[in-house]
N, C-alpha and C positions, 0 to 999 in steps of 0.2 A: 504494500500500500504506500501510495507518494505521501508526503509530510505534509499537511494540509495547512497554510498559517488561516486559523480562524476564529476571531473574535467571537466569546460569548459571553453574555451577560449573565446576571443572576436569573431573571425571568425566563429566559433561554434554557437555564440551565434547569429552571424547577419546570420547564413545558418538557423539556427531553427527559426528566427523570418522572412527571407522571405519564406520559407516551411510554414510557420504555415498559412500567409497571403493568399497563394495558392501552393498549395501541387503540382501540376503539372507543376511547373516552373520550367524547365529543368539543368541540370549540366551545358552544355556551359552561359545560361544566368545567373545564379547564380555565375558563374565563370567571365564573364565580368562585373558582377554587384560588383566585389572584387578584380579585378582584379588578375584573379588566372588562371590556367589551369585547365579544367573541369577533368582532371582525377584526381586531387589534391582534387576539388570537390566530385567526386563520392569515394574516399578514405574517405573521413572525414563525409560524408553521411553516409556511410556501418559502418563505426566505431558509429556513434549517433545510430543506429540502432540499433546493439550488446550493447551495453551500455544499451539500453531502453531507451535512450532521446526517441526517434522519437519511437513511440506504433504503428504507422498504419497511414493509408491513407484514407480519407473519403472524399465522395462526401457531400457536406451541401444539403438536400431535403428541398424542401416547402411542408411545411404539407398538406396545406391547396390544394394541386394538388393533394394528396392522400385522400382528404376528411377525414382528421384527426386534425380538428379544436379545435377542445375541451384538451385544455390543464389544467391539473387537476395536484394539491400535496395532498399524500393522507398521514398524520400521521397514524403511526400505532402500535398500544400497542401491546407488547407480552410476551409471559409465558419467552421466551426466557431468559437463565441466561445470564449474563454479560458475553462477551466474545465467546459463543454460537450463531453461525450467522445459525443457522437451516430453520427458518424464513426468512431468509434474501436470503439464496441460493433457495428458493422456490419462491419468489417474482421475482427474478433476471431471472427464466424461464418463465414470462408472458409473451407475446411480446409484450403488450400495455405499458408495464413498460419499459421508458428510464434510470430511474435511480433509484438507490437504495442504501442508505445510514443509516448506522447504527448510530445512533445520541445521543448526551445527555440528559438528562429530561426525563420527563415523558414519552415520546413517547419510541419506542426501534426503529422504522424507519423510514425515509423522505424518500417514492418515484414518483416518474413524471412520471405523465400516459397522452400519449396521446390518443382520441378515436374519433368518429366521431362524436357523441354530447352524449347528457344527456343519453338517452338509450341507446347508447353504454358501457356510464359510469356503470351506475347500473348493465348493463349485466357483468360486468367484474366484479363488486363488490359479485352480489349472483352468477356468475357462478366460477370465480377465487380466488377470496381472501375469501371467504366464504366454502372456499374448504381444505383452510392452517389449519392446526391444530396447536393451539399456538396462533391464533391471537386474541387478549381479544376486540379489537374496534379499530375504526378506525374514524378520523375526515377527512373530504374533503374540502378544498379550489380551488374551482373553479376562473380559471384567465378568466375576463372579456378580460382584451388588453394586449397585452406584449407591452413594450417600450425597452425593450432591454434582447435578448437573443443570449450569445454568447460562443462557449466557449477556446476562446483564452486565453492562458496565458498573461501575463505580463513579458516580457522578460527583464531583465535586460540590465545596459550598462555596460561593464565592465573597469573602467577607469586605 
């Protein structure tokens, strides 16, 4: 992600932290909750948007209603040179890959796969990542329980 220089205020920063809390909280109540007028609200919204504060709007899914229980980090070694994300743009089009991060160390990527169990897993191991050219190995850590997944920032206060 490029380094973004951008000004935010304090109001900015309590619209992006009740948005982040739930995304569908409307401009009048985000406006009575600041005591503001919702079109001063929907202004300062549309401006975080154009800015790239605010990237999008998600519903949060339960996996486990999709039968996509099996939450896996797969390290992944590659020929890939420093700065050459080849690998990485190939990985990013699974659709069992949530995330994909190009990392320090030995590995060249950390990415989160979710699947519907172990034979899901392996099918996606020899049918999709065994398919990338560049990929030297791979290690899998299988999560038994998550205790906390989330992915909220940490919003400052600005005094």
């Amino acid at each position: 992600m490029a380094k973004l220089e951008i000004s935010l205020d304090q109001i900015d920063l309590q619209i992006i932290r009740i948005m982040q809390d739930n995304a569908r909280t409307n401009n009048a109540d985000i406006a009575r909750e600041l005591g503001m007028a919702p079109s001063a609200i929907l202004e300062r919204v549309k401006k975080l948007e154009q800015k790239e504060v605010i990237l999008q709007y998600n519903a949060r899914i339960n996996p486990a209603a999709l039968d996509q229980k099996m939450l896996s980090f797969i390290f992944i070694k590659t020929q890939d040179i420093i700065g050459v994300q080849k690998v990485g743009l190939l990985l990013a089009e699974i659709p069992e890959v949530l995330e994909v991060h190009d990392i320090a160390g030995e590995d060249g990527y950390l990415i989160k796969v979710r699947t519907n169990d172990s034979a899901g897993l392996v099918d996606l191991m020899r049918n999709s990542l065994s398919k990338i050219e560049g990929i030297i190995s791979t290690r899998t850590t299988i999560v038994l329980e998550t205790v906390k997944e989330d992915n909220k920032l940490v919003i400052p206060n600005k005094d």
